[in-house]
Each structure stands twice: as C-alpha cells, then as structure tokens.
C-alpha positions in Angstrom: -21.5 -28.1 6.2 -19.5 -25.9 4.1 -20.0 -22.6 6.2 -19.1 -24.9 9.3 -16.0 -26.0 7.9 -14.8 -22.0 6.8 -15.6 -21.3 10.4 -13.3 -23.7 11.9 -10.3 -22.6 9.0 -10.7 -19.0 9.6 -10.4 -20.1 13.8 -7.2 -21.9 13.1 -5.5 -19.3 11.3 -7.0 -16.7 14.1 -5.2 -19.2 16.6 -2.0 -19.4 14.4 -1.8 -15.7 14.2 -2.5 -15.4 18.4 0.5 -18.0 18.9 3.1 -16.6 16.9 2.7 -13.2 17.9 2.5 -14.4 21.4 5.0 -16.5 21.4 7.4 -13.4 19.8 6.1 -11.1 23.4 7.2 -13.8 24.9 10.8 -13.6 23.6 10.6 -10.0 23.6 11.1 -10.1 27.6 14.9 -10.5 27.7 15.9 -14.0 29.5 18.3 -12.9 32.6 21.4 -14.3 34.1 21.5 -15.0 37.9 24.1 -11.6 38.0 20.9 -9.8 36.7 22.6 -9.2 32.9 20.5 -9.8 29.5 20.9 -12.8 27.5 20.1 -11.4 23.9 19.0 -14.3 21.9 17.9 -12.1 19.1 18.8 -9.3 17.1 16.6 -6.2 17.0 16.5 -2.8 15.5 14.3 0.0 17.0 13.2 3.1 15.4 11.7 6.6 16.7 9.2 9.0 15.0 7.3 11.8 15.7 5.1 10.3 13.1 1.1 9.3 13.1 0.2 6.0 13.2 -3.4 5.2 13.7 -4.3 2.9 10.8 -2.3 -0.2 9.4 -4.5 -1.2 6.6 -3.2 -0.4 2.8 -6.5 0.9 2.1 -6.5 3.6 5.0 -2.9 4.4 5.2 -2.6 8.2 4.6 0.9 9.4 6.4 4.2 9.0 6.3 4.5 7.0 9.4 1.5 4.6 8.5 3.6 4.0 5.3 6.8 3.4 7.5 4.8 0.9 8.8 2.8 -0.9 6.1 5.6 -1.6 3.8 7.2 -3.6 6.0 3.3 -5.7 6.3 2.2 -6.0 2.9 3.1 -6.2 -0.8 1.9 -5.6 -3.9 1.9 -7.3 -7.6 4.3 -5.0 -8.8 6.8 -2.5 -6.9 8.7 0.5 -8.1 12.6 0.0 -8.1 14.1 2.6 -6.3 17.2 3.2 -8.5 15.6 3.4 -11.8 11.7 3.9 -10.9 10.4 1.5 -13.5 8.2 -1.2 -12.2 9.0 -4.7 -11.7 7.0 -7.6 -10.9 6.9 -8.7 -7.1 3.6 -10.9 -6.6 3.6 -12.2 -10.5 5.6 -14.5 -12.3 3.8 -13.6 -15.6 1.4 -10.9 -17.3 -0.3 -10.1 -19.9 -2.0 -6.8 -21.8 -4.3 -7.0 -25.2 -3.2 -4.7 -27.7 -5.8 -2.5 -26.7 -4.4 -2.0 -22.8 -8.2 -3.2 -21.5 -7.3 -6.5 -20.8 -4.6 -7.9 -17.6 -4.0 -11.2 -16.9 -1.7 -11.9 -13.9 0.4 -15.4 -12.9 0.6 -15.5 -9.4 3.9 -16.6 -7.9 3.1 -19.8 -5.7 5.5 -19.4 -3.2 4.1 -16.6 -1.5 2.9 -16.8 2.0 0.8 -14.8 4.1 1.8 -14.2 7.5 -0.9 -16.5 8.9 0.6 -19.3 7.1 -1.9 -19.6 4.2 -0.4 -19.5 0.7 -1.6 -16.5 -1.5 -4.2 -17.1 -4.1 -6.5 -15.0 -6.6 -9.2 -15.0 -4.7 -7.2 -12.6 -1.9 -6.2 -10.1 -4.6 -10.0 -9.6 -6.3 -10.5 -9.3 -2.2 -8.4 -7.1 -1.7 -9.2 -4.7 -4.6 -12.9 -4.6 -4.1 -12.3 -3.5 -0.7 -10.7 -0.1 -2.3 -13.8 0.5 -5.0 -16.0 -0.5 -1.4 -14.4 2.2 1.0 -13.6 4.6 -2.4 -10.1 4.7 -0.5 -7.0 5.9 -0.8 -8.9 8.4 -2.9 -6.1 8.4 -5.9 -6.1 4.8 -6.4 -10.0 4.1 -6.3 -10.4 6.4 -9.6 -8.2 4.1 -11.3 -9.9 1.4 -10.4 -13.2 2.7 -11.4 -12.0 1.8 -14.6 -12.6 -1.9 -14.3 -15.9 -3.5 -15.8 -18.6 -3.6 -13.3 -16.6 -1.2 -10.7 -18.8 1.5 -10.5 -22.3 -1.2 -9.8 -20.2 -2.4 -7.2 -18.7 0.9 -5.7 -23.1 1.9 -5.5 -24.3 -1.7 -3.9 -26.0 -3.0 -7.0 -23.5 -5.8 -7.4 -22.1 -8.4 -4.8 -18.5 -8.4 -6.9 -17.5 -6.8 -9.4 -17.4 -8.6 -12.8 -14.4 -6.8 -14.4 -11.8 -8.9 -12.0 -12.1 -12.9 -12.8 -10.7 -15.6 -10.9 -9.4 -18.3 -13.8 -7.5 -20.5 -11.4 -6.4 -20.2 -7.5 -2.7 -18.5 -9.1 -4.4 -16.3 -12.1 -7.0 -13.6 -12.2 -7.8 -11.4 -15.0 -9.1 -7.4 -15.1 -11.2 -6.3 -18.0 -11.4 -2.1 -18.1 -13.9 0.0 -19.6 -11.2 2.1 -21.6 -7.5 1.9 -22.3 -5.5 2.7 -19.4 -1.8 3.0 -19.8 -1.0 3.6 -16.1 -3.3 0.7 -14.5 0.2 -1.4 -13.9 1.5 1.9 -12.0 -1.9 1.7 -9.9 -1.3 -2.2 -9.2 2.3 -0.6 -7.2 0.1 2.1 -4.8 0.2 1.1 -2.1 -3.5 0.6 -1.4 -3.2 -2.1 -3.9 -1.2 -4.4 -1.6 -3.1 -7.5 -1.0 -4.3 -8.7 2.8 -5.6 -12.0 3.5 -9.1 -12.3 3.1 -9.8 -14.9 6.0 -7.9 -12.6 8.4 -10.1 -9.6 7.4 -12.8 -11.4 7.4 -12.8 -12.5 10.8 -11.3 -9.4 12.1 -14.1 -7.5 10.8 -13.7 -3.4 11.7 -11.3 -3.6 13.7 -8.8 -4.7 11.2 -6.0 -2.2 10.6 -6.6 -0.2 13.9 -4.3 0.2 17.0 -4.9 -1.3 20.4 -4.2 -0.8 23.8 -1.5 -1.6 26.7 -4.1 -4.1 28.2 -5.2 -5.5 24.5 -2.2 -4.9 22.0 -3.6 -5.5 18.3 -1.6 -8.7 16.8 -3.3 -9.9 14.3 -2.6 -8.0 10.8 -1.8 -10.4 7.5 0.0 -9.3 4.5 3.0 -11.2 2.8 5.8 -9.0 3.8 9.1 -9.6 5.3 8.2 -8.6 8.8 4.7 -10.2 10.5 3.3 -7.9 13.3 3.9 -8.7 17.3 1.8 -6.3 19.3 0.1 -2.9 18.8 0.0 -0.3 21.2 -1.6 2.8 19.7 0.4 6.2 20.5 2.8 4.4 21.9 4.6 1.7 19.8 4.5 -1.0 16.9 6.5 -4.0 17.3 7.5 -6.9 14.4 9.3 -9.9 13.4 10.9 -11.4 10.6 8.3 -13.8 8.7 10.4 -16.9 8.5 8.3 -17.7 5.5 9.4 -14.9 3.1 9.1 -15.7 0.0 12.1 -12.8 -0.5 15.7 -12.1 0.9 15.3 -12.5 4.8 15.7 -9.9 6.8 18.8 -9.0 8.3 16.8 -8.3 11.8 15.0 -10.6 13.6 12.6 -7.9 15.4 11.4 -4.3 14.5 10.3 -1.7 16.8 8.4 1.6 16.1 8.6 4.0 19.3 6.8 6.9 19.0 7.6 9.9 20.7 5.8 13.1 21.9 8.2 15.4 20.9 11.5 16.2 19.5 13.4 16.5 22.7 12.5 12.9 24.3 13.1 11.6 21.0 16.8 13.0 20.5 17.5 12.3 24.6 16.6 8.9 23.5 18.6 8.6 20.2 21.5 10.4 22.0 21.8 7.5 24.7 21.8 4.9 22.2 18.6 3.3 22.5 17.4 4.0 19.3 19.2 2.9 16.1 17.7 4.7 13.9 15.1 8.5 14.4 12.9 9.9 11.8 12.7 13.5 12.6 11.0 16.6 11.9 13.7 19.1 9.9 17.0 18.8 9.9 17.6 18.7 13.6 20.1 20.9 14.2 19.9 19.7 18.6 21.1 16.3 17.6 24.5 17.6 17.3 25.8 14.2 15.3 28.0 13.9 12.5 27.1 15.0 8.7 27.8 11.4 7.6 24.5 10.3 10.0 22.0 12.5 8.6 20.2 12.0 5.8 17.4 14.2 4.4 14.4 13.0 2.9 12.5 14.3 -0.1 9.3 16.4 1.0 6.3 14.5 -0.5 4.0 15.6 2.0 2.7 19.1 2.2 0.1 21.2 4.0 -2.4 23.3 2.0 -5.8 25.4 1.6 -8.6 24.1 -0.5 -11.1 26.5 -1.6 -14.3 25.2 -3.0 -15.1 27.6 -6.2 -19.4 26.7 -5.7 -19.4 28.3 -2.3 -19.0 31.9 -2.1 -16.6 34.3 -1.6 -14.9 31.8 -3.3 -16.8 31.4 -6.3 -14.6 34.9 -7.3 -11.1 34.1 -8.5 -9.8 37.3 -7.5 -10.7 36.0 -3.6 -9.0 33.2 -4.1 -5.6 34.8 -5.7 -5.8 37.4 -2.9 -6.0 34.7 -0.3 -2.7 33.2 -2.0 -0.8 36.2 -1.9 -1.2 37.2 1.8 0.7 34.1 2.7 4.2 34.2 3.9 5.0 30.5 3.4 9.0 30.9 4.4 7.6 32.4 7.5 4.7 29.2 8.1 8.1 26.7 7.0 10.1 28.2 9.5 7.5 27.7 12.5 6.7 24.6 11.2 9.8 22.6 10.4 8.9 21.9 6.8 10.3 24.0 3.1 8.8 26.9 1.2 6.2 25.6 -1.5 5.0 28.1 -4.0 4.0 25.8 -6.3 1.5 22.6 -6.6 3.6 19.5 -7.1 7.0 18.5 -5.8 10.1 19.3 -7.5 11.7 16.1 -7.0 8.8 14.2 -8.6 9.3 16.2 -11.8 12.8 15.6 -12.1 13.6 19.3 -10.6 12.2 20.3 -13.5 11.4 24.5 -13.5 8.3 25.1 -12.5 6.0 27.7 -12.7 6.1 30.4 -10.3 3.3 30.4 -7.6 1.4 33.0 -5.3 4.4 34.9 -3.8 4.0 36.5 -0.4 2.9 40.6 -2.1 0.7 42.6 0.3 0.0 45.5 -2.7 -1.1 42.3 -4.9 -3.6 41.9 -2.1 -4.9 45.2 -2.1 -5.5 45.3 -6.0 -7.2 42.2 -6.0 -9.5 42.9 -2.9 -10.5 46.6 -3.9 -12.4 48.2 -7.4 -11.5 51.1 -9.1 -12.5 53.9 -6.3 -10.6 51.6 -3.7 -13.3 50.4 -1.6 -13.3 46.7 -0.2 -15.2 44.3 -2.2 -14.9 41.6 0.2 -16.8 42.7 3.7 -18.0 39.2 4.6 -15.8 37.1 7.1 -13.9 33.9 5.8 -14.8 30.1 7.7 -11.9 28.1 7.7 -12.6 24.6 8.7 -9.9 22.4 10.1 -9.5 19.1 11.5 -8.9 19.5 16.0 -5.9 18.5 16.8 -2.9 20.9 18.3 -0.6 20.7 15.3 -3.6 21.9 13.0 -4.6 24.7 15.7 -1.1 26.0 15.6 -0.6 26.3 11.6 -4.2 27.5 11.2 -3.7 30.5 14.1 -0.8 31.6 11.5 -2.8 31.4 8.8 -5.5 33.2 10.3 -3.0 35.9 11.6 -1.7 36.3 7.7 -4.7 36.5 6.1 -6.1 39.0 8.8 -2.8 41.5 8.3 -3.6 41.0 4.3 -7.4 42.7 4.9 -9.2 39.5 5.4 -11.6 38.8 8.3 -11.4 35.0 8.9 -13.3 32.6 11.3 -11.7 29.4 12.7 -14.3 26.3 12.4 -12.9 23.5 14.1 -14.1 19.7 13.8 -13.4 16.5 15.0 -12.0 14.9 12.5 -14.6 12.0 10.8 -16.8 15.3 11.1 -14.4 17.5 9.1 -13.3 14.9 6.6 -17.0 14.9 5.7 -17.7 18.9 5.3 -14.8 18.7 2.9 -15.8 15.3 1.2 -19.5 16.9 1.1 -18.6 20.1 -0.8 -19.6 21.6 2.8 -16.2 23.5 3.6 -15.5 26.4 1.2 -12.1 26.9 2.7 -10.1 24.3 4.5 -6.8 23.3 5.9 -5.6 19.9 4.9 -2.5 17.8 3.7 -1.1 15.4 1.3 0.8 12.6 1.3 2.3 11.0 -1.6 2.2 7.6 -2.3 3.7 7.1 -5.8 6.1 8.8 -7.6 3.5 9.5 -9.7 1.9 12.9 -9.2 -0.1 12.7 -11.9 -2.7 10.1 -9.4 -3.0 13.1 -7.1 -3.8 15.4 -10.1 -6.4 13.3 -11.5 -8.6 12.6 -8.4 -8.6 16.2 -7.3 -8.4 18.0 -10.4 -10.1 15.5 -13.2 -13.8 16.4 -13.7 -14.3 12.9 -13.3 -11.8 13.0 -9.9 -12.9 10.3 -6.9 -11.9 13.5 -4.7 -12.9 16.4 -6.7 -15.5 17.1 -4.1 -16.0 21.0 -5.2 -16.7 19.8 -9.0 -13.8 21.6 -10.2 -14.1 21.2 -14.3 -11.1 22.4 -16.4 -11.7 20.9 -20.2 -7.8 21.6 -20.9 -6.8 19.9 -17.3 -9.0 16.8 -18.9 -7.0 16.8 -21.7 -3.7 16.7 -20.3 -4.6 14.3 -18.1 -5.7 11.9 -20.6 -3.1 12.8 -22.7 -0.5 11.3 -20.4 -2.4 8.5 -19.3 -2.8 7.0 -22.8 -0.8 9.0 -25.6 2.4 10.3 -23.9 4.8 8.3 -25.2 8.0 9.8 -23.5 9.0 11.1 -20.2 9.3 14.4 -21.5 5.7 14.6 -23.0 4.7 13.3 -19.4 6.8 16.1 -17.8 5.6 18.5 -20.3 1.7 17.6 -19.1 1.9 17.8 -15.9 4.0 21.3 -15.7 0.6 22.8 -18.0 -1.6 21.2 -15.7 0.3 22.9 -12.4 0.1 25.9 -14.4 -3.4 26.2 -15.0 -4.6 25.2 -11.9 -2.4 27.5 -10.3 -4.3 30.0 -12.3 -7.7 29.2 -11.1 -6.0 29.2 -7.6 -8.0 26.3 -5.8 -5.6 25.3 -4.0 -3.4 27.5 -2.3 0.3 25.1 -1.5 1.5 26.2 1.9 5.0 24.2 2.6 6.6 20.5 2.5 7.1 18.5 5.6 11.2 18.3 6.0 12.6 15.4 7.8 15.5 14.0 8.3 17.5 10.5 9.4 20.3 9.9 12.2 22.0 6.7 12.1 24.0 5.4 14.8 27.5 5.3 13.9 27.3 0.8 13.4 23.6 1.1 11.4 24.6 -0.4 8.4 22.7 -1.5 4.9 20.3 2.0 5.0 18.9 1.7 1.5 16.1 4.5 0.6 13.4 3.5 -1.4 10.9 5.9 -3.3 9.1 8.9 -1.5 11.4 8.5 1.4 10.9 5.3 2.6 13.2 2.6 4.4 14.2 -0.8 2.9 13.9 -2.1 6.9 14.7 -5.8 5.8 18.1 -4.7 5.2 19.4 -2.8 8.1 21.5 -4.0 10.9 23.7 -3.2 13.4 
C-alpha cells in the first residue's frame, strides 16, 4: 500500500513539473496583435555563450557554462558571499559543531521550496549527498565527504546508506566524521553539494541532469533556486523562469534564456543587433567594438594542462617530465587559444595575487640539458603517447602541443578517445601523458590540491605520494589558524609539486562580458559567476 501510494506522489509531482514548464512554452510564443506586432506580457533576459553545456546535475557539472546554468537551479546549505568570501548560511536557520569539529547538526529552514512544489526536508539533503560518495563526483568534493562515518562502506556497496548522516526530524540532520575537519562547512558551499529533490530523481532515473532534443526538450530538473527550468534543447539552448515560490528576493526577470552559439562571429552578429542582453565570450573580444564601460573581464579559474603519470615510463624520470615543461611556449598556445599565460599551478586571484613561484619557462637549451648525458647523446629515443579527449577544440591545442614538444627533441604520438573512453585511461592510471582541464568550483584551491595531489586524493589516479604535500595539506585543513598560514601552505605545496613537475600548467581560459547599454543590476559572484536574479533591462 505504501509503495502504491509513493507511486501516485512521485506521478503528481512529475505531472506538476510537466504543467508548469508547459504552460511557461506556452507563454514563451509571443501573443500577436491583428497588425502582426508582439504583445510582451513578460519580461525576459537572454544570454549567449560559447560555453558547454551537456549536464545540469550538481554532481556532474564540470564547466563554466554548466555552472552558469546550475546556480540559477539549485542551492546549497551554505554559500560564499561574494564581497567578503566568508560563508553564510542559505538552506539553515541553525548549526552546530562539537568541540572536536566531528560532529554537524543542521536546522533546516522550512520555508524552502523545491521547484516541484514539495517543501524541502532532511531526507533530500542525506539524498543528495550520498549521490556524490555513489558517483565519487565532482572529484574534489567526494574526498571530503569520505570523511563522514560509514562513507567509504557506502562509496564500495557494502551499505544501503551511509550511517555517518542521520535524519533527527524532517528539518534536521546530523554528520558524524571520522576525523576533525575544519573545511567540511566550505565543502557543504561546492557546488556539488546543492541539494535536488529526491522524488524527481528518483523518477527521472538516468536521464536526470541530461539535455534533450527539439522534438523532446528536457523540463523536468528540481532544485530550490530562484529560476525553475522550461525546456532543454541540448547544443542549442536552455530556457527558465522565475520560481514564484522562492523562498529569496524574486527575481527581477520573469524568463531566462541560454543561447548557445557556434562561434564567436554569430554570437557578436547576434549581440550587435540587440538580441542578446548579455554574451559570455571567449577573450576580450576586441570584434565587438563596444564601449570600455560594457566589458567586463572575468577571473581565469579554468585552465588547460598536461598530466603525466610518474608509474608509467618515460615518465617515471623527472628529468622527462621537466624537459617536457620547458619546451612549451604557453604565451604562444594563450595567443592561439584566447586564454592567459600560466607558468604556474594555481590561480593568482585565488591566492590573493600573492607572488608565486616561478614555473617551467619556455628554454629550448634547458631542454637539451635535461634530455642528453654527459657525452651529449639523447637519453630519451622512445616516442611520447599523448592521449586526449576527440573533440576539435582538443585536436587543435593538442597539434600545438605536439608541434612544441617535437621542435624541443621530442617524438610524440597523438592517441585520441572518445571521451567516457579517455576519462577512464586517465581515471585508470592508463594514460601516462594526457591533455585535460580544470575548472574551479570554490574559491578554495586547496579542494583541487587535495584530490589530485593528497596520497589519499579521490583523483590522484597516478598515486602520486609527497609526505611534505600531506603535511601541508592537513596542516591547513585543521591547524591553520590565519589566512596567511593558509596562503603560506598552499604557495609550498605549488612549489613542490612544481618540482616533481606532474603537471605541466599550460594557460587560463580568458573571457569576458558585454552588456547592452540598459542591462542593469550585473552583480559578479565568486569564480566569475552571474547573480542572474538580479539583472534587468
């Protein structure tokens, strides 16, 4: 009887969800006059990118553009506040830590909605969060939730839940961890924490978080944020609405569109003739010929760069891996790519500009010392395999890194993969030299540290072990008792794995806003995101 009646509630809220996103399409076709002119009963704001977007759920959302997206879909309990970067409470009314940081209790506001109408209860967050231990993703926040009790049996199938995160009431849960943690509130703001509504994803199954079609448009998506998805079209465009039921400020829109584009010239022919509002675009976009005042640039958090897996040789020799960093000339791959010179291994901005240390600089004799012995002959014969993901923007950057590393001395092999294939040659310790990139998510960098670096890291897939890099890393997490200690950790952790040269930083993504001249209320948040509730024109 029970199972018959969660059948019928989880067919409602599928119904409720069908309805209002139909009923938005419906006014999304502009009522006419009899002259043949629009009557605009609505406001609307629309948006172009050059940006990915192939998966809307927080625990898939990798790039910039999925973020775009995803904030505007789903909370979390706590958020970071963009002028000061302190967190605040969002989803909570009330917490609690023990005096030993291994205890959280969490107060649940009660006036928070999902977008299918149901209110939000504790039951949706332990949901929610054992779906990121499940899937192991986004890589940098399942490692810190490994450190709840009963995590790991979970994460390997011996449990049905894990027993660390307990449901006291329908508006309070509490996490038990395994060891003092004095960043688990920072992991409760990643983005992969935000919280979806279990009945939705439940009954969606697979398919939840991923694009449709022009005949099938996805619509149904649940979070509690201020916009509530319309339709779907993957490759093509993302539409929303205000949720009348935000629990927050409303929105200053009543519809949101996401266009994307192909390229940078239909995008600025579009932007140019006024039917966008607002354009994310690649560099600074000198063709858009607009005013200083309308562009903005963003802070690069996203970067392109070679992993090299130290088990797997050539690379097990540090001198093949410094050699491979010096034959790069990054201003030249920035330049060709519309992103900045990176030398080093975190962002600038993320260490407030702090100096960093200096990275593999572009030095052909370097090369030569590090790739001969004593008499001068070669000690590197064997070709290198660099495996990348297919896809034409990857083919392009990794011809021009092929073409460096083969004027350096090098003789390099391009292995090309779809991309579930290639993900799992790198995930598998397979790939002993790969092209990849990262997006951040916090502005945090010490989360991206930890999972690739930590001996213990949920993405250290080549087992690289640094007993100082351990250190550090703990030492901020739990000891660090100032922003400057923190700083002061992660620069020696850049340093030393600069040294060991596992990564090889090639350049930042640069992008850049245009406004229309009557945009108004643009508010950035952290990383480079939009505050969307608050523009209008």
């Amino acid at each position: 009887m029970a199972k018959g009646k969660n059948i019928v509630s989880l067919l409602l809220i599928f119904f409720f969800l069908l309805t209002a996103a139909c009923g938005c399409r419906e006014q999304g076709v502009e009522p006419h006059r009899e002259d043949g002119t629009a009557i605009v009963d609505y406001t609307y704001f629309r948006v172009g990118l050059m940006e990915d977007i192939a998966f809307l759920d927080p625990i898939g959302v990798t790039t910039y553009g999925e973020l775009t997206v995803a904030r505007t879909l789903y909370e979390t309990l706590f958020i970071i506040e963009p002028d000061t970067e302190r967190l605040i409470p969002l989803l909570v009314e009330h917490w609690e830590v023990s005096p030993d940081r291994q205890i959280y209790t969490f107060r649940l506001r009660k006036d928070i909605k999902f977008h299918s109408g149901r209110d939000l209860t504790a039951e949706d967050v332990k949901f929610s969060w054992q779906r990121v231990v499940a899937y192991g993703s986004p890589d940098d926040l399942a490692g810190k939730f490994m450190l709840i009790g009963g995590a790991r049996d979970y994460a390997e199938g011996r449990t049905n839940q894990i027993a660390g995160i307990q449901v006291i009431d329908p508006h309070t849960l509490q996490v038990s961890l395994t060891q003092p943690s004095g960043q688990f509130l920072w992991a409760l703001a990643h983005p992969g924490a935000a919280i979806v509504d279990m009945q939705v994803v439940q009954l969606v199954g697979d398919q939840y978080g991923k694009p449709g079609t022009y005949q099938s448009p996805a619509v149904v998506l649940a979070g509690t944020g201020p916009f509530s998805i319309v339709e779907w079209i993957g490759g093509y465009q993302v539409t929303l609405q205000a949720f009348e039921q935000y629990h927050g400020e409303t929105a200053q829109i009543d519809r949101l569109e996401f266009s994307q584009y192909p390229d940078l010239d239909a995008l600025l022919m579009d932007f140019q003739a006024e039917y966008l509002d607002l354009v994310i675009a690649p560099g600074l976009v000198e063709e858009a010929q607009v005013a200083e005042d309308r562009v903005l640039s963003l802070p690069g958090t996203e970067f392109y760069y070679l992993g090299m897996n130290p088990k797997i040789k050539p690379f097990d020799d540090p001198q093949v891996r410094k050699a491979v960093g010096f034959s790069l000339d990054r201003v030249f791959l920035a330049e060709h790519n519309r992103g900045v010179p990176w030398e080093g291994l975190l962002p600038p901005s993320l260490l407030g500009n702090s100096s960093l240390p200096a990275g593999y600089r572009y030095d052909s004799p370097e090369v030569r010392d590090l790739l001969q012995n004593e008499e001068g002959e070669k000690v590197l014969e064997e070709p290198l395999t660099l495996t990348v993901p297919e896809g034409e923007e990857w083919a392009s950057l990794a011809g021009q890194v092929q073409s460096q590393l083969e004027n350096a001395g090098f003789h390099v092999n391009l292995e090309i993969l779809p991309s579930a294939q290639y993900q799992q040659a790198v995930k598998n310790g397979q790939a002993g030299f790969f092209l990849t990139k990262w997006q951040y998510k916090l502005p945090a960098p010490e989360f991206f540290l930890e999972s690739r670096f930590a001996s213990w890291g949920t993405a250290n897939w080549s087992g690289f072990a640094h007993p100082v890099v351990d250190d550090r890393l703990l030492f901020i997490q739990n000891i660090a008792e100032s922003e400057r200690e923190r700083l002061a950790g992660l620069l020696e952790i850049e340093e030393l794995v600069q040294e060991e040269a596992v990564m090889i930083t090639l350049f930042a993504v640069k992008r850049c806003i245009l406004v229309q001249e009557n945009v108004q209320g643009l508010e950035l948040l952290p990383l480079g995101l939009v505050a969307w509730e608050k523009c209008f024109r």
